[in-house]
N, C-alpha and C positions, 0 to 999 in steps of 0.2 A: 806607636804613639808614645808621647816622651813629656816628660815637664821638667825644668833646669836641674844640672847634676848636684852644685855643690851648695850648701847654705851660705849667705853672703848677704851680710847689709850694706844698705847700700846709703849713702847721707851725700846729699846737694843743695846746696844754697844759691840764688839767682837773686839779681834786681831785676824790675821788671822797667824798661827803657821809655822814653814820651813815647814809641810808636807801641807800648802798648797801652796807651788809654784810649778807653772805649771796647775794649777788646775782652771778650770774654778770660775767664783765669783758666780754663782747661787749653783754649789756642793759644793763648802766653806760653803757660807749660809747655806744652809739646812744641812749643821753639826755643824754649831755656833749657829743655832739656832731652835734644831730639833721640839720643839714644832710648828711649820707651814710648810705646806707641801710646797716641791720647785716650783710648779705650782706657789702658794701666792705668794712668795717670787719673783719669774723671773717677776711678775704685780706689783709687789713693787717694783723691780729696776728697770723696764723701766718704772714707774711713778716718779722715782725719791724718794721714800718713803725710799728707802734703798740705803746708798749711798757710798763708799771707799772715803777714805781719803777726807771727805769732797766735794766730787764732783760726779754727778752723773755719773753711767755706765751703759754696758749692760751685761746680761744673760753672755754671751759668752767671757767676758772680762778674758783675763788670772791672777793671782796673781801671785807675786814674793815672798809675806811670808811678815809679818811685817806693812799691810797696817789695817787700821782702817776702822771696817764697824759697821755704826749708822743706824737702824733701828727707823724710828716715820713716827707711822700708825693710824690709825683709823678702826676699827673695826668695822662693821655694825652690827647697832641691831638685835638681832633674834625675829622675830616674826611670828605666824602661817600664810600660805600662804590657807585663805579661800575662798571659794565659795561665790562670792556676786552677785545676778543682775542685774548686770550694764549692761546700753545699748551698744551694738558694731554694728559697720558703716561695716559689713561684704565684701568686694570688689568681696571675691571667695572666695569658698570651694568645698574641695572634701578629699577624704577619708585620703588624706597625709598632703594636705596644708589649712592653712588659709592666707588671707587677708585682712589687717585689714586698715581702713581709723579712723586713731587715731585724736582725737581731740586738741586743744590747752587745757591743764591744768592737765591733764590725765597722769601721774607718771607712769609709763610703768611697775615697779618692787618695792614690799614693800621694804623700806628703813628706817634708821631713820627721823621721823617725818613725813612720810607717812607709816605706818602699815599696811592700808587698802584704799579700795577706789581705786585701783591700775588695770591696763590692765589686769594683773595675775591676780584679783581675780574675773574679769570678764570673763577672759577665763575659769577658772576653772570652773565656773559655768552654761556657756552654753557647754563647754564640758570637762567634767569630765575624759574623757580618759586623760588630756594633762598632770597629778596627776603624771603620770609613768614618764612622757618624764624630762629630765633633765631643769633646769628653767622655767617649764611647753612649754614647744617649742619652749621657745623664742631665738633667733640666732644671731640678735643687736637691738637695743633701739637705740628711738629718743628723746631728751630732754623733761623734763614735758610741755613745752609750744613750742614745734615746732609740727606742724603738719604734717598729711599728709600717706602717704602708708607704712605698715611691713608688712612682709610676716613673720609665723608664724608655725614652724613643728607640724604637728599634730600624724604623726609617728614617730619609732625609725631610718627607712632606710631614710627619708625624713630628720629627724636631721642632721646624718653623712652627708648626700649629701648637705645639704644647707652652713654646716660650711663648708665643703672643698669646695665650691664654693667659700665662702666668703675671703675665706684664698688665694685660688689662683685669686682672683681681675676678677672672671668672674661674680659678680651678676651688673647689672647697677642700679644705685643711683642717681636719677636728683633729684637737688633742687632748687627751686625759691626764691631769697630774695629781700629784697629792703634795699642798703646802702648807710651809709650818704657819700657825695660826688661826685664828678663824675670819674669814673673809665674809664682812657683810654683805649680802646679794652679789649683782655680777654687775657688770658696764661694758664700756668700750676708751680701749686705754688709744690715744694717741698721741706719740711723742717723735722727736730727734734721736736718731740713733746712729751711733758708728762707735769709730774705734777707743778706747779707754785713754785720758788723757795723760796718762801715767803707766799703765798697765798694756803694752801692746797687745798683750793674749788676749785681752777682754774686752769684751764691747760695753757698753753704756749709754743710759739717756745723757743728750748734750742740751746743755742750751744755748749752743749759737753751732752753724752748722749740720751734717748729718744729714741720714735719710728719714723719710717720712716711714715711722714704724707704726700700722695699729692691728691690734689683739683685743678682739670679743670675748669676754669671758662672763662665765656664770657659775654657781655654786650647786653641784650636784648632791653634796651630803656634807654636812658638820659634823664633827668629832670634839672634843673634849677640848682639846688644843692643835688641832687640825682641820685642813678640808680638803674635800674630792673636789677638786672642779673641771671643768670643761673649756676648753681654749680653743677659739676658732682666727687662722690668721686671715686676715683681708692682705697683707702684706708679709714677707718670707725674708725678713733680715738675718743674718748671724744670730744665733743664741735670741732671736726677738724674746721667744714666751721665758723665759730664764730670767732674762736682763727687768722684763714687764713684771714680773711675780716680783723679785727682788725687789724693785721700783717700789711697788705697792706695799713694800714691807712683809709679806708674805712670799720667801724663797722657797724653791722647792726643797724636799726634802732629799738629802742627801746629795746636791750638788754644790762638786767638788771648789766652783767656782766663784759662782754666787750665793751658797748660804750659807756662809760665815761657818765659824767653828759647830762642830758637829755635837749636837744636844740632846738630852733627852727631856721630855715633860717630866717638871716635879711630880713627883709619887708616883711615876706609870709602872703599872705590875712588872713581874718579869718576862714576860710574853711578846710586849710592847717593847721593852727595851731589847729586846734579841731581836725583833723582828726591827727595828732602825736601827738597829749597829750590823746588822747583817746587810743592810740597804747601801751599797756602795757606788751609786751610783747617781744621778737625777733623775729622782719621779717623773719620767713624761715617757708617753706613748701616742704616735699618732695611728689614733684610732679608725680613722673613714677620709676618704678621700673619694671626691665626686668631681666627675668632668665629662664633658662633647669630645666623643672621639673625633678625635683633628682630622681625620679619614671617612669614615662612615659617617659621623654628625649623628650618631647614638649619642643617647644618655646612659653615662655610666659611674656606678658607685661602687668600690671594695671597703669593707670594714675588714684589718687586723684584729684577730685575737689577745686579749688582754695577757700580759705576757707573767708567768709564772711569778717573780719573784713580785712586779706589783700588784700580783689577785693576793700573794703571801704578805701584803703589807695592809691595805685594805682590811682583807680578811680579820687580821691582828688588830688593828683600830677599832672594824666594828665589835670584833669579841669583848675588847677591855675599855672600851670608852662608850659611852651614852652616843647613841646614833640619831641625829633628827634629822629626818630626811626632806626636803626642798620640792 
Protein backbone atom coordinates (compact mmCIF):
# COMPACT_ATOMS: atom_id res chain seq x y z
CA UNK A 1 0.00 0.00 0.00
CA UNK A 2 1.64 3.26 -1.11
CA UNK A 3 0.77 7.05 -1.51
CA UNK A 4 2.98 9.40 -3.97
CA UNK A 5 6.93 9.34 -3.34
CA UNK A 6 8.17 12.87 -3.68
CA UNK A 7 6.42 16.21 -2.47
CA UNK A 8 5.37 18.36 -5.65
CA UNK A 9 3.05 21.16 -6.25
CA UNK A 10 1.49 21.28 -8.67
CA UNK A 11 -0.39 24.87 -10.42
CA UNK A 12 -2.90 24.64 -13.68
CA UNK A 13 -4.64 27.16 -15.27
CA UNK A 14 -7.53 26.36 -17.84
CA UNK A 15 -10.42 28.33 -19.78
CA UNK A 16 -13.34 26.84 -19.65
CA UNK A 17 -14.75 26.51 -23.70
CA UNK A 18 -18.69 27.32 -24.93
CA UNK A 19 -19.04 23.33 -24.75
CA UNK A 20 -18.60 23.86 -21.24
CA UNK A 21 -21.66 25.81 -20.33
CA UNK A 22 -24.35 24.18 -18.57
CA UNK A 23 -21.88 21.74 -17.34
CA UNK A 24 -21.06 21.09 -14.00
CA UNK A 25 -17.23 22.57 -12.80
CA UNK A 26 -16.06 19.14 -11.37
CA UNK A 27 -16.89 17.53 -15.34
CA UNK A 28 -15.20 20.73 -16.75
CA UNK A 29 -12.17 19.93 -14.54
CA UNK A 30 -11.73 16.65 -15.06
CA UNK A 31 -11.63 17.41 -19.01
CA UNK A 32 -9.18 20.56 -18.39
CA UNK A 33 -7.27 18.70 -16.51
CA UNK A 34 -7.47 14.80 -17.26
CA UNK A 35 -4.21 13.93 -15.59
CA UNK A 36 -6.29 13.76 -12.02
CA UNK A 37 -9.07 11.84 -11.41
CA UNK A 38 -12.65 13.87 -10.66
CA UNK A 39 -12.84 12.33 -7.07
CA UNK A 40 -9.22 14.61 -6.58
CA UNK A 41 -10.32 17.20 -8.18
CA UNK A 42 -14.38 17.67 -6.48
CA UNK A 43 -11.56 17.45 -2.67
CA UNK A 44 -9.66 20.27 -4.42
CA UNK A 45 -12.54 22.40 -5.04
CA UNK A 46 -14.37 22.00 -1.97
CA UNK A 47 -10.80 22.85 -0.27
CA UNK A 48 -10.67 25.63 -2.22
CA UNK A 49 -7.27 24.15 -4.07
CA UNK A 50 -9.22 24.78 -7.38
CA UNK A 51 -11.04 27.72 -7.81
CA UNK A 52 -13.19 29.74 -10.94
CA UNK A 53 -12.55 33.06 -11.59
CA UNK A 54 -10.65 33.59 -8.73
CA UNK A 55 -13.16 32.50 -6.11
CA UNK A 56 -13.84 29.39 -4.52
CA UNK A 57 -16.91 26.95 -5.55
CA UNK A 58 -18.55 23.71 -5.36
CA UNK A 59 -18.49 20.33 -7.34
CA UNK A 60 -22.05 20.96 -8.57
CA UNK A 61 -21.49 24.63 -9.65
CA UNK A 62 -22.76 25.04 -13.21
CA UNK A 63 -20.36 27.21 -16.01
CA UNK A 64 -21.58 29.55 -18.49
CA UNK A 65 -18.09 29.00 -20.80
CA UNK A 66 -15.37 31.57 -20.55
CA UNK A 67 -14.75 31.52 -16.71
CA UNK A 68 -10.94 30.88 -15.36
CA UNK A 69 -10.17 27.79 -13.29
CA UNK A 70 -6.58 27.95 -11.33
CA UNK A 71 -5.52 24.77 -9.86
CA UNK A 72 -2.47 25.04 -6.86
CA UNK A 73 -2.25 21.82 -5.01
CA UNK A 74 0.11 19.95 -3.17
CA UNK A 75 0.73 16.56 -3.78
CA UNK A 76 1.47 14.15 -0.85
CA UNK A 77 4.53 12.16 -0.79
CA UNK A 78 4.55 8.56 -1.75
CA UNK A 79 5.93 6.47 0.49
CA UNK A 80 5.59 2.62 1.42
CA UNK A 81 2.82 1.97 3.94
CA UNK A 82 4.98 -0.70 6.44
CA UNK A 83 4.45 -2.97 9.06
CA UNK A 84 5.96 -1.48 12.45
CA UNK A 85 5.38 -2.52 16.19
CA UNK A 86 3.81 0.02 17.54
CA UNK A 87 1.91 -0.20 20.75
CA UNK A 88 -2.13 0.23 20.12
CA UNK A 89 -4.51 1.18 23.24
CA UNK A 90 -7.04 -1.56 21.48
CA UNK A 91 -10.76 -0.30 23.12
CA UNK A 92 -12.52 -3.49 20.95
CA UNK A 93 -12.24 -6.04 18.53
CA UNK A 94 -13.92 -8.46 16.61
CA UNK A 95 -13.61 -10.11 13.28
CA UNK A 96 -15.11 -6.58 11.37
CA UNK A 97 -14.18 -3.83 13.72
CA UNK A 98 -11.33 -2.29 15.62
CA UNK A 99 -11.12 0.41 18.29
CA UNK A 100 -8.67 2.15 18.76
CA UNK A 101 -7.73 4.86 21.87
CA UNK A 102 -5.12 6.94 19.82
CA UNK A 103 -2.55 8.89 21.72
CA UNK A 104 -1.52 12.56 21.57
CA UNK A 105 1.37 12.72 18.80
CA UNK A 106 0.54 9.56 16.84
CA UNK A 107 -0.03 10.78 12.96
CA UNK A 108 -2.88 8.50 12.08
CA UNK A 109 -1.60 8.25 8.07
CA UNK A 110 2.13 8.43 6.43
CA UNK A 111 2.31 11.83 5.01
CA UNK A 112 5.03 14.12 4.04
CA UNK A 113 7.40 14.41 7.02
CA UNK A 114 5.77 11.55 8.71
CA UNK A 115 6.64 8.37 6.35
CA UNK A 116 6.50 6.16 9.25
CA UNK A 117 5.75 5.85 12.81
CA UNK A 118 2.18 6.37 11.79
CA UNK A 119 -1.43 4.39 13.37
CA UNK A 120 -1.10 2.68 9.70
CA UNK A 121 1.77 1.20 10.18
CA UNK A 122 0.72 -0.07 13.45
CA UNK A 123 -2.22 -1.44 12.32
CA UNK A 124 -0.65 -3.14 9.54
CA UNK A 125 1.32 -4.94 11.86
CA UNK A 126 -0.66 -6.34 14.47
CA UNK A 127 -3.12 -7.08 11.73
CA UNK A 128 -2.06 -7.66 8.42
CA UNK A 129 -5.43 -8.44 6.94
CA UNK A 130 -6.18 -4.53 7.05
CA UNK A 131 -3.18 -4.58 3.69
CA UNK A 132 -6.49 -5.37 1.35
CA UNK A 133 -8.87 -2.92 3.03
CA UNK A 134 -8.62 0.55 1.24
CA UNK A 135 -6.38 3.07 3.59
CA UNK A 136 -5.91 -0.04 5.61
CA UNK A 137 -9.58 0.56 7.37
CA UNK A 138 -9.27 3.73 8.16
CA UNK A 139 -12.81 5.67 7.75
CA UNK A 140 -11.75 9.32 9.48
CA UNK A 141 -8.71 10.53 11.34
CA UNK A 142 -8.12 12.63 14.44
CA UNK A 143 -5.33 15.29 14.28
CA UNK A 144 -1.57 14.01 15.17
CA UNK A 145 -2.10 15.63 18.76
CA UNK A 146 -5.90 15.26 19.56
CA UNK A 147 -6.61 12.28 21.33
CA UNK A 148 -8.92 9.81 22.15
CA UNK A 149 -11.43 7.00 20.16
CA UNK A 150 -11.38 5.68 16.12
CA UNK A 151 -13.14 3.16 15.09
CA UNK A 152 -11.24 1.37 12.48
CA UNK A 153 -12.88 -1.31 9.39
CA UNK A 154 -11.21 -4.37 9.63
CA UNK A 155 -13.42 -5.90 6.73
CA UNK A 156 -14.68 -5.00 3.23
CA UNK A 157 -18.61 -5.25 4.30
CA UNK A 158 -17.66 -3.29 7.60
CA UNK A 159 -15.82 -0.45 5.41
CA UNK A 160 -18.85 0.23 2.99
CA UNK A 161 -21.19 0.27 6.15
CA UNK A 162 -19.00 2.53 8.28
CA UNK A 163 -18.48 5.30 5.41
CA UNK A 164 -22.28 5.27 4.54
CA UNK A 165 -22.91 5.73 8.15
CA UNK A 166 -20.39 8.44 8.28
CA UNK A 167 -21.87 10.14 5.15
CA UNK A 168 -25.45 9.89 6.37
CA UNK A 169 -24.38 11.83 9.95
CA UNK A 170 -25.53 8.60 11.88
CA UNK A 171 -21.96 7.70 13.64
CA UNK A 172 -21.97 10.04 17.25
CA UNK A 173 -18.48 11.93 17.82
CA UNK A 174 -18.20 13.55 21.38
CA UNK A 175 -15.38 15.67 22.19
CA UNK A 176 -13.93 17.41 25.16
CA UNK A 177 -11.86 20.58 25.00
CA UNK A 178 -10.86 23.36 27.22
CA UNK A 179 -11.02 26.92 25.63
CA UNK A 180 -9.58 30.29 26.19
CA UNK A 181 -12.51 32.22 27.47
CA UNK A 182 -15.66 31.94 28.77
CA UNK A 183 -18.31 30.70 26.53
CA UNK A 184 -22.01 31.65 27.17
CA UNK A 185 -24.18 28.49 27.21
CA UNK A 186 -23.78 26.12 24.10
CA UNK A 187 -25.43 26.03 20.37
CA UNK A 188 -25.05 24.69 17.24
CA UNK A 189 -22.40 26.26 15.04
CA UNK A 190 -23.07 25.90 11.17
CA UNK A 191 -20.77 27.19 8.56
CA UNK A 192 -18.56 26.89 5.18
CA UNK A 193 -15.56 25.30 5.73
CA UNK A 194 -12.42 24.39 3.52
CA UNK A 195 -9.12 25.22 2.83
CA UNK A 196 -7.33 28.85 4.28
CA UNK A 197 -7.47 31.39 1.60
CA UNK A 198 -3.90 32.31 2.16
CA UNK A 199 -2.75 29.75 4.44
CA UNK A 200 -2.82 26.25 2.74
CA UNK A 201 -1.97 24.41 6.11
CA UNK A 202 -5.12 25.76 7.50
CA UNK A 203 -8.66 25.52 7.10
CA UNK A 204 -11.18 28.03 7.74
CA UNK A 205 -14.86 29.31 7.68
CA UNK A 206 -15.52 30.61 4.04
CA UNK A 207 -18.06 32.67 2.95
CA UNK A 208 -18.51 31.70 -0.60
CA UNK A 209 -17.84 28.12 -1.33
CA UNK A 210 -16.62 25.01 1.04
CA UNK A 211 -18.32 22.26 2.78
CA UNK A 212 -21.17 22.31 5.00
CA UNK A 213 -19.33 22.11 8.56
CA UNK A 214 -21.67 21.87 11.88
CA UNK A 215 -20.59 21.39 15.63
CA UNK A 216 -22.92 21.08 18.71
CA UNK A 217 -21.44 22.36 21.57
CA UNK A 218 -22.34 23.01 25.08
CA UNK A 219 -20.67 24.29 28.21
CA UNK A 220 -19.67 21.77 30.80
CA UNK A 221 -17.77 23.93 33.52
CA UNK A 222 -16.54 27.79 33.70
CA UNK A 223 -13.39 28.79 35.00
CA UNK A 224 -12.26 32.19 35.70
CA UNK A 225 -11.01 32.76 32.15
CA UNK A 226 -11.73 29.48 30.70
CA UNK A 227 -14.16 26.62 29.88
CA UNK A 228 -14.61 22.91 29.62
CA UNK A 229 -16.97 22.17 27.03
CA UNK A 230 -18.27 19.56 25.04
CA UNK A 231 -18.24 19.14 21.20
CA UNK A 232 -20.45 16.76 19.40
CA UNK A 233 -19.67 16.63 15.32
CA UNK A 234 -22.91 16.07 13.21
CA UNK A 235 -20.33 16.60 10.32
CA UNK A 236 -16.18 15.50 10.31
CA UNK A 237 -14.40 18.29 8.32
CA UNK A 238 -10.49 18.95 8.81
CA UNK A 239 -9.63 20.64 11.93
CA UNK A 240 -13.85 21.32 12.03
CA UNK A 241 -14.08 21.72 16.20
CA UNK A 242 -10.48 23.86 16.12
CA UNK A 243 -11.39 26.16 13.24
CA UNK A 244 -15.53 26.44 15.16
CA UNK A 245 -13.83 27.26 18.65
CA UNK A 246 -11.54 29.85 17.06
CA UNK A 247 -14.53 31.02 14.91
CA UNK A 248 -16.53 31.73 18.09
CA UNK A 249 -13.55 33.64 19.39
CA UNK A 250 -12.81 31.01 21.98
CA UNK A 251 -9.61 28.94 20.65
CA UNK A 252 -8.66 26.06 22.19
CA UNK A 253 -6.05 26.23 24.42
CA UNK A 254 -2.68 25.42 23.36
CA UNK A 255 -3.36 25.02 19.63
CA UNK A 256 -0.60 25.42 17.73
CA UNK A 257 -2.78 26.66 14.89
CA UNK A 258 -5.60 28.47 15.75
CA UNK A 259 -4.98 30.21 18.95
CA UNK A 260 -2.96 32.77 18.36
CA UNK A 261 0.04 33.52 20.49
CA UNK A 262 0.37 31.51 23.54
CA UNK A 263 -1.04 33.44 26.98
CA UNK A 264 -1.53 33.35 30.19
CA UNK A 265 -4.61 34.78 32.39
CA UNK A 266 -3.53 38.07 34.14
CA UNK A 267 -2.66 37.30 37.69
CA UNK A 268 -3.04 33.30 37.35
CA UNK A 269 -0.97 31.63 40.40
CA UNK A 270 1.99 29.68 39.50
CA UNK A 271 0.34 26.44 39.30
CA UNK A 272 -1.99 27.65 36.41
CA UNK A 273 0.82 29.11 34.52
CA UNK A 274 3.03 25.74 34.63
CA UNK A 275 0.13 23.88 34.02
CA UNK A 276 -0.47 26.01 30.23
CA UNK A 277 2.96 26.44 29.48
CA UNK A 278 3.39 22.78 30.00
CA UNK A 279 0.17 22.19 27.55
CA UNK A 280 1.73 21.87 24.30
CA UNK A 281 -0.59 20.85 22.41
CA UNK A 282 -4.68 21.45 21.54
CA UNK A 283 -7.18 20.80 24.24
CA UNK A 284 -9.31 18.22 22.53
CA UNK A 285 -10.09 14.63 23.32
CA UNK A 286 -12.69 12.52 21.55
CA UNK A 287 -14.30 11.18 24.25
CA UNK A 288 -17.27 8.56 23.03
CA UNK A 289 -18.12 7.38 20.01
CA UNK A 290 -21.52 5.52 19.33
CA UNK A 291 -22.60 3.35 16.28
CA UNK A 292 -24.66 0.23 14.48
CA UNK A 293 -22.29 -2.27 13.92
CA UNK A 294 -22.43 -2.32 9.93
CA UNK A 295 -22.33 -6.30 10.42
CA UNK A 296 -24.44 -7.43 13.38
CA UNK A 297 -26.67 -4.13 13.44
CA UNK A 298 -25.73 -3.90 17.43
CA UNK A 299 -25.83 -0.75 19.24
CA UNK A 300 -22.57 0.26 20.13
CA UNK A 301 -20.69 2.95 22.27
CA UNK A 302 -16.76 3.05 23.53
CA UNK A 303 -15.83 6.20 25.73
CA UNK A 304 -11.78 7.00 25.77
CA UNK A 305 -10.28 7.82 29.03
CA UNK A 306 -9.53 11.30 29.63
CA UNK A 307 -5.91 11.51 28.80
CA UNK A 308 -3.28 12.60 31.48
CA UNK A 309 -1.99 15.74 30.68
CA UNK A 310 -5.79 17.14 29.96
CA UNK A 311 -7.13 15.62 33.61
CA UNK A 312 -3.53 17.76 34.59
CA UNK A 313 -4.94 20.96 33.11
CA UNK A 314 -8.55 20.73 34.35
CA UNK A 315 -7.32 19.66 37.40
CA UNK A 316 -5.15 23.06 37.65
CA UNK A 317 -7.98 25.31 36.55
CA UNK A 318 -10.30 23.84 38.96
CA UNK A 319 -7.57 24.16 41.91
CA UNK A 320 -6.80 27.92 41.17
CA UNK A 321 -9.88 29.34 39.50
CA UNK A 322 -13.47 29.66 40.97
CA UNK A 323 -15.34 26.54 39.28
CA UNK A 324 -19.24 27.08 38.41
CA UNK A 325 -20.43 24.17 37.37
CA UNK A 326 -23.37 24.04 34.43
Amino acid sequence: MKVRSASQCIQHTAVADAAAAGRRLDQVAARLFPAYSRARLQEWIRSGALTLDGQPARPRDRLRGGEMLVLAAELEPVVENRPQPLPLDVLHADEHLLVINKPAGLVVHPAAGHPDGTLVNGLLYHYPELEALPRAGLVHRLDKDTTGVMVVARSLPAHHGLVAALQARRVLREYEAVTWGIMVGGGTLTTAHGRHPRDRKRMAVLQQGGREAITHYRVLQHFAHHSHVQCRLETGRTHQIRVHMAHLHHPLVGDPSYGGRRRLPPGAPPALRRAIAAFDRQALHARRLGLVHPVTGQAMEWEAARPRDLAGLLAALRGVEGVEEE
